[in-house]
N, C-alpha and C positions, 0 to 999 in steps of 0.2 A: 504494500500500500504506500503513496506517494504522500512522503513525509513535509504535510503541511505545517504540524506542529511546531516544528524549527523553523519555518520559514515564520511562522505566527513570533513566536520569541523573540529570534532576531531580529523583526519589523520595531518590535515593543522597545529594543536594547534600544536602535537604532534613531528612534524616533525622538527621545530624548535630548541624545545625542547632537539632531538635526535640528531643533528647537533650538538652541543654546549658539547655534552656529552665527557669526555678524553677519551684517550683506556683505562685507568684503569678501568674506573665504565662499559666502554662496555662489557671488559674482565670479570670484578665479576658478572655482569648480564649473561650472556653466562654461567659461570661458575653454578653458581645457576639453572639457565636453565637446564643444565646436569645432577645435581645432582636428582633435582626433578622431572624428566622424570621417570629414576628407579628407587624414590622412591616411584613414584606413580604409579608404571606399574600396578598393578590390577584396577585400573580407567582403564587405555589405554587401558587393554585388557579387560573389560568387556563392554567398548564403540563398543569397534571393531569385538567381537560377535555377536551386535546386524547389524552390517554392514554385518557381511558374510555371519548368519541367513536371513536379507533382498535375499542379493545376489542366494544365495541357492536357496529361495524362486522363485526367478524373472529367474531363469536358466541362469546366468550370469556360460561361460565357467570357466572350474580348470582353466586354467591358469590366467583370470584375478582373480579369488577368488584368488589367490596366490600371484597377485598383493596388494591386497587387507590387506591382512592377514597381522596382529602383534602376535611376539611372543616374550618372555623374549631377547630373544640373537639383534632380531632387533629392539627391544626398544636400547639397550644398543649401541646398532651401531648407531642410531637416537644421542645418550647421546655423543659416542664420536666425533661422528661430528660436534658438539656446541665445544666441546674442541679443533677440530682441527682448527677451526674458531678463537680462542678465541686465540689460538698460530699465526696466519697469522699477517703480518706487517699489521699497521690501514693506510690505505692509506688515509685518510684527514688530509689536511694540508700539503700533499708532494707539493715540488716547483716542478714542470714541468720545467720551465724557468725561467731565470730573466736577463733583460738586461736596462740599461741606456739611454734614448735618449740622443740628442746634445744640447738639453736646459736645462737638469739636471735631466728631470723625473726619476724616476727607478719603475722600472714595475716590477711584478712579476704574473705568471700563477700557479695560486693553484689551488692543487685539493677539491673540496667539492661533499658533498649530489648530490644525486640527487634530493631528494623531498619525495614525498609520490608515490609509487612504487606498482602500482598493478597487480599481477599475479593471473587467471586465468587455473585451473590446473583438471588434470582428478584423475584416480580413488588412485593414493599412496599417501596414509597418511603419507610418512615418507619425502615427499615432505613439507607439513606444518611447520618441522622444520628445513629442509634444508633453507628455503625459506627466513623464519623469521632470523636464524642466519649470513646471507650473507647482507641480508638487512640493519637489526641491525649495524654490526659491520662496515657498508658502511656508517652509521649516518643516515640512512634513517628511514621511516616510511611507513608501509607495508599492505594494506589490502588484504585479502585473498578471493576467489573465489571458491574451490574447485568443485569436483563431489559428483552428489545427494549420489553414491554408496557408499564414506566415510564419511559421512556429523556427524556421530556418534563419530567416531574415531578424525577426524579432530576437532569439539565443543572442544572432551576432552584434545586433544591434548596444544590447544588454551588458554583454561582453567589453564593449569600447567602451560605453559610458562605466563603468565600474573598476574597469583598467584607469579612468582618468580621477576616478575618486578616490583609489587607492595611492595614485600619485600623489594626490592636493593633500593627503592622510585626511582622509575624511570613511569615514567608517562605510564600507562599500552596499551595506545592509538596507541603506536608504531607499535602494533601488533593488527588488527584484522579481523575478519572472517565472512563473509557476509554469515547468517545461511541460506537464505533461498534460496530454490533448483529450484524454479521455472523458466523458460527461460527466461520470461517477467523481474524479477529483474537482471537476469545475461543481457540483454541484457542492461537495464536500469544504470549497473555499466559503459559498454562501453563509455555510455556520460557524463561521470559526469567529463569532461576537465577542470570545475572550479577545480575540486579536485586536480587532479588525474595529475601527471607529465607524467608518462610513463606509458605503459600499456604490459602485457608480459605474450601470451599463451605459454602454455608447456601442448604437448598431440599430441592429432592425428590431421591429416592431417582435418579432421573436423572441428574442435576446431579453428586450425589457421585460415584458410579459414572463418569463421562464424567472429573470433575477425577483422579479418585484413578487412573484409568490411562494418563491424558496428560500429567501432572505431571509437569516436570524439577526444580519445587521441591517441596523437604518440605510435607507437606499433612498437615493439621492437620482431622480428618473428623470432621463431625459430622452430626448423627445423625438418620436414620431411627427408629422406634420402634415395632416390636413387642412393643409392651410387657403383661408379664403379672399377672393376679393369682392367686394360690393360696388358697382357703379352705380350712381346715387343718381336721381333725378336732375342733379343741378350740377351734374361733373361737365368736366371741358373734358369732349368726347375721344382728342385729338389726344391727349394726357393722356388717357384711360384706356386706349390702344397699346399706346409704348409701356404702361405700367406693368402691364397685362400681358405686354408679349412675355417681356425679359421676365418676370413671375416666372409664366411657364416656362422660358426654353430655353434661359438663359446657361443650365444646369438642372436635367431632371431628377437624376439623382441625387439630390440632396433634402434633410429635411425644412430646408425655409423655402420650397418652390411651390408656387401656387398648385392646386389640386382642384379647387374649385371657382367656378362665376356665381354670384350672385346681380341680376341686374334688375333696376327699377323699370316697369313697367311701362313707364313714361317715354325711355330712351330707347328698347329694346329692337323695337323694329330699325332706328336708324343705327346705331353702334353693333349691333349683332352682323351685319353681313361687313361693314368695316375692320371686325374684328375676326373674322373667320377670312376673309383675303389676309392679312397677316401671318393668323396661324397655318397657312397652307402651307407658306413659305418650310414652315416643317414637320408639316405633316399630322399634326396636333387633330387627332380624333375627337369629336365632341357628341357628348352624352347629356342629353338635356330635356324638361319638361314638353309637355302638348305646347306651350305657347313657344318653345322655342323652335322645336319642327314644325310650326305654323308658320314661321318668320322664316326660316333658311331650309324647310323641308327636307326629305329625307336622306341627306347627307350626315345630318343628326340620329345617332344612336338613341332610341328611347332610354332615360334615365333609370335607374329601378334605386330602391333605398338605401341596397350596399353601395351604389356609386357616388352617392351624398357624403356616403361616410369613408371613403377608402384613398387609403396615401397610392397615388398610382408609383409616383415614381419614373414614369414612362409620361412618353406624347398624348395621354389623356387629359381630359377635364368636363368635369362632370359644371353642366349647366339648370340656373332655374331664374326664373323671374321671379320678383316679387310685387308687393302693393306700396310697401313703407320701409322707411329704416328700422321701424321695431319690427317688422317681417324679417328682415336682414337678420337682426341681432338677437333674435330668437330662434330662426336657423341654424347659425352659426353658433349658438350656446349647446344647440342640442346637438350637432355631430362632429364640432372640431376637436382637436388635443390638444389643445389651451398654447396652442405653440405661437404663430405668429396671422394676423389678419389685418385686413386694410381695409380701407374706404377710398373713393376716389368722388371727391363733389368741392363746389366754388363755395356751398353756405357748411360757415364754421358755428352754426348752432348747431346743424347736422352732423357736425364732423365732433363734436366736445360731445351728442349724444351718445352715439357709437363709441366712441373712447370711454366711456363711462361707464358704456352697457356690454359690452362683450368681456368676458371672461379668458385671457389671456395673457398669455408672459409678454406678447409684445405685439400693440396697435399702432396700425399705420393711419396718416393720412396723406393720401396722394406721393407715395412712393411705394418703390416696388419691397415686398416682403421678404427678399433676398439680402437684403439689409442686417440680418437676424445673423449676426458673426461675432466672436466675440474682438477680431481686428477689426471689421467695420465700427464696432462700438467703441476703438480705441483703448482695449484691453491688453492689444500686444499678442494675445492668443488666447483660448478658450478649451475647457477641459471638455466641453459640452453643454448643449443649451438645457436648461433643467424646465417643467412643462409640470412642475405640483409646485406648490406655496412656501411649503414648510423650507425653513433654513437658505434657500437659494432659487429664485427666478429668472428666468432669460438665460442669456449666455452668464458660463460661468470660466472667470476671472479669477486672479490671485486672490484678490479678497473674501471671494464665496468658497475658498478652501480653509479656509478660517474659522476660529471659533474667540470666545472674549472670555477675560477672567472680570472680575473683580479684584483691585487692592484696596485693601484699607487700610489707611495711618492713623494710630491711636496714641496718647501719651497717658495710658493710665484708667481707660474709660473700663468702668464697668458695668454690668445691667444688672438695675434696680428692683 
């Protein structure tokens, strides 16, 4: 049996350890981390041969092979993103608050670690050192989970960054990778709560579903994305083309790409055939209500209720009209995954409505929902977007790997 126990202990030594560490030696570690990536990219890339070989093998489609795949230029992207990390404020130690009581105490709310931090993660290897370097520089201690598909790439990966922690003598434990691929220890990592603070899938809609109800640790869910857009009666139609294209097809595999239309009634017959010239351009299949195959006829797939609710992922999009923006924002509450939605309209009563009324980690008004990054949000990079309430919303950033203490300074007080 694959001896997670030690790997749980270690994390715990190790985590300490990392906590205690200044942003200088975090910065020189990250920094050595980068260097040694590219200088070791023929490791990386001849680990990662032996992954696409497998993959080839197992008829795994081009597009995840593509997932998959290392080359010089995305080692090097891997190498500056340890850098841009290593540039980001260290948020341990920030005061949150600090206030006085009336018997003298003074209080103060800091930021700290969170612990030992493990994520669970599908088939990109370049996840491995996103992963490690947010963790890290968060003062955390990280064990790794990845997919059987990069399990070669990922070793090697793991391998270089822990060669360079051992260099900077930084306790290598911060960082490790649970090699074996079987379901039985992936599921056996889920309970190991003595270890393990948090717990954080990133992947498909499978993946979370499988962690979020086998989890003995608190799990930290991010996000699936059916995500929507609403053209509002009062949008500028010319806008709401371009928002709508790059939504969908900008990138369909990803979780902030539009999956659904909503449009007002009002507008439907002029911007629906506006908007299907567009999507031709790639091919973009659309699945939509009676009124919308009344407007563009049977070019339109009849809609059915799983297609309201389902992350295509692909050239689809599921269409329907409406009567109002609380038709919108009542649709939208009932089948999104709280990830990312928009509105597109000129009146900002409408637009502060929607914003108000939808249930989501992130509402747009009149841009596209591809926005939803945690670099576009000027993070520097993102562990994953999280899509429940508790502890972390939105993309998550160095600070949502965090947790807060309380200090208190007393000269003598005691209770009465």
């Amino acid at each position: 049996m694959y001896d997670l126990d030690t790997i749980g202990k270690n994390a715990v030594k190790a985590k300490y350890e990392a906590g205690l560490l200044s942003t200088e030696k975090k910065n020189e570690v990250l920094l050595a981390c980068a260097d040694d990536l590219v200088k070791l990219s023929d490791k990386l890339l001849s680990a990662n041969e032996e992954d696409l070989r497998s993959a080839k093998d197992n008829g795994i489609s081009e597009g995840m092979q593509d997932r998959l795949r290392l080359t010089k230029e995305r080692i090097e992207a891997m190498s500056e993103g340890l850098r841009q990390v290593a540039e980001l404020e260290d948020p341990i130690g920030e005061i949150m608050d600090e206030f006085e009581r009336p018997n003298g105490l003074k209080l103060k709310k800091v930021r700290v670690p969170m612990g030992v931090i493990g994520i669970i993660f599908e088939s990109r290897p370049n996840v491995t050192a996103d992963a490690f370097a947010l963790t890290f520089k968060s003062g955390n201690a990280v064990i790794l989970k990845g997919g059987k598909e990069a399990i070669h790439s990922n070793i090697a990966i793991v391998e270089v960054l822990r060669g360079a922690l051992l260099r900077c003598g930084v306790n290598p434990d911060v960082l490790q990778l649970i090699e074996d691929i079987s379901r039985e220890t992936t599921t056996r990592f889920m309970q190991l709560n003595e270890y393990v603070d948090v717990l954080i899938p990133r992947g498909g809609a499978g993946l979370i579903k499988a962690v979020v109800e086998n989890s003995r640790i608190p799990v930290i869910e991010t996000g699936t994305g059916n995500c929507h857009i609403y053209i509002d009666k009062d949008a500028d139609l010319d806008k709401s083309v371009k928002i709508l294209f790059n939504a969908k097809t900008q990138r369909i595999s990803v979780c902030n790409a539009a999956e659904s239309l909503l449009i007002h009634k009002d507008v439907a017959e002029k911007f629906l055939p506006a908007l299907k010239k567009a999507l031709d351009e790639k091919n973009v299949e659309l699945r939509g209500d009676k009124e919308t195959r009344d407007i563009l006829g049977d070019c339109v797939v009849p809609a059915t209720e799983e297609d309201y609710g389902k992350e295509y992922l692909d050239y689809i999009l599921s269409v329907k009209t409406v009567e109002s923006v609380d038709e919108a924002i009542a649709h939208i509450n009932k089948y999104n995954t709280h990830h990312s939605e928009c509105i597109v309209t000129e009146n900002m009563e409408t637009a502060e409505r929607f914003l108000n009324g939808v249930d989501a980690a992130c509402v747009y008004v009149n841009a596209s929902t591809r926005f939803t990054d945690g670099f576009e949000f000027g993070f520097g990079a993102e562990i994953g977007i999280s899509t429940q309430k508790l502890h972390a919303r939105g993309p998550m950033g160095l600070k949502e790997l965090t947790s807060y203490k309380y200090k208190i300074y007393g000269n003598g007080q005691v209770r009465g």
